[in-house]
C-alpha positions, -999 to +999 in steps of 0.1 A: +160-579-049+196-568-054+206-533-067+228-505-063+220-471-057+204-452-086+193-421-094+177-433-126+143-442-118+106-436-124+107-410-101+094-371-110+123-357-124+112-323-107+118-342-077+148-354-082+160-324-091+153-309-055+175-341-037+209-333-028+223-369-021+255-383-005+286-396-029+265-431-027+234-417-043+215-415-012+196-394+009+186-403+051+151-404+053+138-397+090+105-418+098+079-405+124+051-420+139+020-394+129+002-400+157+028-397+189+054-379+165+079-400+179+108-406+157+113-440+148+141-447+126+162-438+102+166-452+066+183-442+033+166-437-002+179-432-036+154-420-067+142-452-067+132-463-032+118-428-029+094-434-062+083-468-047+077-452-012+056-420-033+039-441-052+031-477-032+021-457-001+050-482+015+081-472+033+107-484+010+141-479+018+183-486+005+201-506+027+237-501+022+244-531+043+229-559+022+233-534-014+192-540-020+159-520-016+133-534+012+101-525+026+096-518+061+078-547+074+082-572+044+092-597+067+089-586+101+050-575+100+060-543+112+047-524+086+048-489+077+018-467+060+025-436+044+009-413+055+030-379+041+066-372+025+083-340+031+115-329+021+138-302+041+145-270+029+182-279+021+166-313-001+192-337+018+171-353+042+134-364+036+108-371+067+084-398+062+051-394+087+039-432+092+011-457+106+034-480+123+023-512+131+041-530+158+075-521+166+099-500+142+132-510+158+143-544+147+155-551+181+115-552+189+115-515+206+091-494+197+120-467+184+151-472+169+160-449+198+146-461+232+175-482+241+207-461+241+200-426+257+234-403+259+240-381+288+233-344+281+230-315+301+197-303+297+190-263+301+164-251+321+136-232+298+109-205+302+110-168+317+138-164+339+161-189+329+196-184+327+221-201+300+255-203+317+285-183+295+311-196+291+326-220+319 
């Protein structure tokens, strides 16, 4: 189903008053899993992917790719059960707690982020530790 980014919709307008969106009308919606509170992916929503997600109980997201609204699993199996919607305490970006089944990623991993880990330094924590100043 083809569309464009909307923000009128049948969702709550005391919602959609809290979401601060991007120039396209959208707002990043952060999935994680509810059990292993993994993060999975990443998505965008307008008004009315977030009233279908709200009220289908269905991750539904924007994709800006292919200009058209999809639900997680449609084709691939890999569904997506709501299982809560929260929304951060600026209103631009929403977290979606899930029931994943299968794999999230389209690649087939289990995240959207298992396969490409970046180098960081990586502090040590707990009494006693030092942060280095400066270098």
């Amino acid at each position: 189903m083809t569309s464009s980014p909307t923000t009128s919709s049948g969702l709550d307008p005391a919602i959609a008053a809290l979401l601060k969106r991007d120039a396209a009308g959208l707002v990043p919606a952060v999935v994680q899993d509810e059990t292993s509170r993994a993060v999975l992916m990443v998505g965008w929503m307008d008004d009315e992917a977030l009233h279908r997600t709200l009220t289908t109980g269905r991750s539904t997201f924007f994709s800006r790719s292919r200009n058209e609204y999809w639900v997680k699993g449609e084709t691939s199996g890999h569904r997506q059960w709501v299982r809560g919607v929260r929304l951060d305490c600026d209103g631009d970006t929403l977290l979606l707690t899930v029931r994943q089944e299968g794999a999230a990623c389209h690649t087939g991993d289990a995240t959207c982020f298992d396969a490409r880990p970046l180098p960081a330094v990586v502090l040590p924590l707990g009494p006693g530790a030092t942060v280095p100043t400066g270098s």
